[in-house]
C-alpha positions in Angstrom: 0.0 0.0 0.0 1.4 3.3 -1.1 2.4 5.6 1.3 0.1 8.8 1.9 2.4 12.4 0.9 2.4 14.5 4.1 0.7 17.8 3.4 2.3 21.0 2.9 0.3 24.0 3.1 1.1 27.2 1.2 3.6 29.5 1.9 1.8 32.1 4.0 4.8 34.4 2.2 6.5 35.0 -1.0 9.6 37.1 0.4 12.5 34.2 -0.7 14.9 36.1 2.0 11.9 35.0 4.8 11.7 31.2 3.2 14.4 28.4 4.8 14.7 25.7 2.0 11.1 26.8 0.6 9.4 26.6 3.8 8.2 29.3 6.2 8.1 27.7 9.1 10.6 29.7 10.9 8.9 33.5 9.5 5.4 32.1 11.2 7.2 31.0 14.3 8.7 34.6 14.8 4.8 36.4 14.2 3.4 34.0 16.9 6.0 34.8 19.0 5.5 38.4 18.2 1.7 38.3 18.7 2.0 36.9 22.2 4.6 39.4 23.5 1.9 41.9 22.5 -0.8 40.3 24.5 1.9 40.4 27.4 2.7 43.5 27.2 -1.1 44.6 26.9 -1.4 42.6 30.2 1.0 44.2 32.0 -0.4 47.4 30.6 -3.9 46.5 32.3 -1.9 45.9 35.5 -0.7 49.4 35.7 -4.5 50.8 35.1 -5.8 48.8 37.4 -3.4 49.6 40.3 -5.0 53.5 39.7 -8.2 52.1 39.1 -7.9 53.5 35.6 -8.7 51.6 32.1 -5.2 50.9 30.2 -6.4 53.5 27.8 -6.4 56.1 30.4 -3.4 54.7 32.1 -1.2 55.4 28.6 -3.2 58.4 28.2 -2.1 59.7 32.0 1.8 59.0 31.6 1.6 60.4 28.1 0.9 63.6 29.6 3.5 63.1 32.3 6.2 62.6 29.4 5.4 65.2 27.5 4.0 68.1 28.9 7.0 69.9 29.7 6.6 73.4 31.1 3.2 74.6 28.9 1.7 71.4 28.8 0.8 69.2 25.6 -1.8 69.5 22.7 -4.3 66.3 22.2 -2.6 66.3 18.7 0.6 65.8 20.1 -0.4 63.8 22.5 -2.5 61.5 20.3 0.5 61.0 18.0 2.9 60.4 21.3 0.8 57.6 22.9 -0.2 56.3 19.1 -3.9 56.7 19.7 -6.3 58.2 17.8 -6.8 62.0 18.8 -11.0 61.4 19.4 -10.1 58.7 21.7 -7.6 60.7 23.6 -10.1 63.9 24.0 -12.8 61.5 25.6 -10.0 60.2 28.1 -8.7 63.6 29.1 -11.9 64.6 30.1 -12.4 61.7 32.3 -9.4 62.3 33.6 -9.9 65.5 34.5 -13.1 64.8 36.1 -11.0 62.7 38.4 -8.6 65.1 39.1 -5.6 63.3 37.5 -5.6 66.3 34.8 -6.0 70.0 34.1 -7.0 71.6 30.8 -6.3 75.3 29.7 -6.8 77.1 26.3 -3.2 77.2 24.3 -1.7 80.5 24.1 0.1 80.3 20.9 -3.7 78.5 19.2 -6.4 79.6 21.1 -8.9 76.5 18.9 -6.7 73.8 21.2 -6.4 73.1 24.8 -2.9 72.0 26.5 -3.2 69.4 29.5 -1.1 68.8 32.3 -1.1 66.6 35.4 -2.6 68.0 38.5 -1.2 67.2 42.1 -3.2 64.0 42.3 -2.2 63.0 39.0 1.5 63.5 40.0 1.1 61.7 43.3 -0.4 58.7 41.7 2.3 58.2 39.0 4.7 58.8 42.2 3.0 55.4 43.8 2.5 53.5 40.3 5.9 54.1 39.9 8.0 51.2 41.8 5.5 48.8 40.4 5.8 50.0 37.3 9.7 49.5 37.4 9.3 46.0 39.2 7.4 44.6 36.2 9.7 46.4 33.3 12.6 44.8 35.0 11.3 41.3 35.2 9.6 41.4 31.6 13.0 42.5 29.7 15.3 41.0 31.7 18.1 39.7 29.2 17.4 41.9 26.7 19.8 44.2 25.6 19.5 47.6 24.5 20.4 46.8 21.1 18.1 44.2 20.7 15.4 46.7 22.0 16.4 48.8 19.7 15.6 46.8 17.0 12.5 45.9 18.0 11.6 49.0 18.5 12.6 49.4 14.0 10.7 46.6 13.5 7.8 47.8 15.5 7.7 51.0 13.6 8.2 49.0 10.3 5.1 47.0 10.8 3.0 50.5 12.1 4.0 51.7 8.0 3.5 48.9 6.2 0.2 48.0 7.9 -1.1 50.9 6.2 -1.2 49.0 3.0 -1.8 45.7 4.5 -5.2 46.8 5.7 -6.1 48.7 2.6 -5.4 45.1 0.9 -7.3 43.2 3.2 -10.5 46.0 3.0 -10.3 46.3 -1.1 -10.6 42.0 -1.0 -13.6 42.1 1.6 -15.1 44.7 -0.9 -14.3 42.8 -4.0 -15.9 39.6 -2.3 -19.0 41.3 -1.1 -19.4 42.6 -4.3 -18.9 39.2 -5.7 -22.1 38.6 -4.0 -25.0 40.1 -5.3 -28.0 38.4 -3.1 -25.7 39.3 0.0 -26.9 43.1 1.5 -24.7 45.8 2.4 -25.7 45.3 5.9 -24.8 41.1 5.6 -21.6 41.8 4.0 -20.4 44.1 7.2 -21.2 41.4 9.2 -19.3 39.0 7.5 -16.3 41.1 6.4 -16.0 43.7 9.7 -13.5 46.6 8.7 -9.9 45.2 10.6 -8.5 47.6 13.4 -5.2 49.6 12.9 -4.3 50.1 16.2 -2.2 47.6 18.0 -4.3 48.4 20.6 -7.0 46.8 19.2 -9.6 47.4 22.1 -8.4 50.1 23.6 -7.5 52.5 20.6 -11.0 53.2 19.7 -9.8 54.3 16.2 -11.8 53.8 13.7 -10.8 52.2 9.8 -12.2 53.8 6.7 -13.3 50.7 4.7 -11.9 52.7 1.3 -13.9 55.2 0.2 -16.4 52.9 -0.9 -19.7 51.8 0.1 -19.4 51.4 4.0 -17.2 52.4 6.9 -17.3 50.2 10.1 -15.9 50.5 13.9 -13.2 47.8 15.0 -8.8 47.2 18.8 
């Protein structure tokens, strides 16, 4: 009896430079790897909220403001594009924040249509006892890793931020090409089955929003 081939799936890319002897077992290996240290890093993340009773969004949004106010404070513009989330998103959390006292807003003297925020006492004091926890956890979660390895990361990180720009305008254009590959299927059904893909590696907690092209629809995602 003949002996059955083991199955070889597709390569999932077509890079030769990412392919060992044709396969790409060792490229998928590295974005699984990558993909979980994200969902640790998100989880540590939450920890730091949660030791403010904050959500992680407002955590980020709270030691944004510590990093970069400086003397005049910082715009939601620059802070949006600091803390890589999307400026809407950041305006809602300031406010909550500053109904809890963490922040202050005042009109910008140099562009009296923005607002600059800064921390407020209780904000300060509260990054001031987050703090040694905060360390604690950085030093056991890159423990071993150099700063030039960081460093690269931190390129590759970047890389991926650019280049998903076009890999989600691929992945909308085929979800709009298969919808409209299917006539009997409604606008409303083909949302549902093809929901716009988030931008943010934040996915949750960015509460940016993706223009599905400029076509027929434009859909929520995190």
């Amino acid at each position: 009896m003949k002996k059955p081939k083991a199955y070889r799936p597709p390569v999932t890319i077509s890079r030769t430079e990412f392919l060992t002897q044709g396969s790409d077992a060792e490229f998928r290996l590295s974005i699984y790897a990558m993909v979980q240290s994200v969902g640790r890093l998100l989880a540590c993340r939450d920890a730091f909220g949660r030791e403010l009773e904050l959500t992680p969004s407002q955590f980020v949004v709270l030691m944004g403001v510590a990093h970069c106010q400086g003397t005049e404070g910082v715009t939601i513009r620059e802070l949006a594009s600091h803390i890589a989330l999307a400026s809407t998103h950041v305006t809602t959390e300031v406010g909550r924040l500053e109904r809890s006292g963490f922040l202050t807003k005042r009109p910008s003297a140099s562009d009296r249509r923005s607002v600059r925020v800064s921390l407020l006492p209780h904000g300060e004091n509260e990054i001031a006892r987050v703090a040694p926890f905060i360390r604690l956890v950085n030093d056991a979660l890159f423990r071993d890793i150099d700063p030039e390895a960081l460093k690269m990361a931190h390129h590759v990180a970047r890389r991926l931020i650019l280049n998903s720009e076009n890999a989600l305008a691929e992945v909308r254009r085929h979800h709009l090409e298969k919808s409209a590959a299917l006539p009997a299927v409604t606008s409303r059904e083909a949302r549902r089955r093809y929901p716009a893909v988030s931008r943010s590696g934040d996915r949750k907690e960015a509460g940016s929003s993706v223009r599905r092209g400029k076509a027929k629809a434009s859909s929520r995602s995190v």
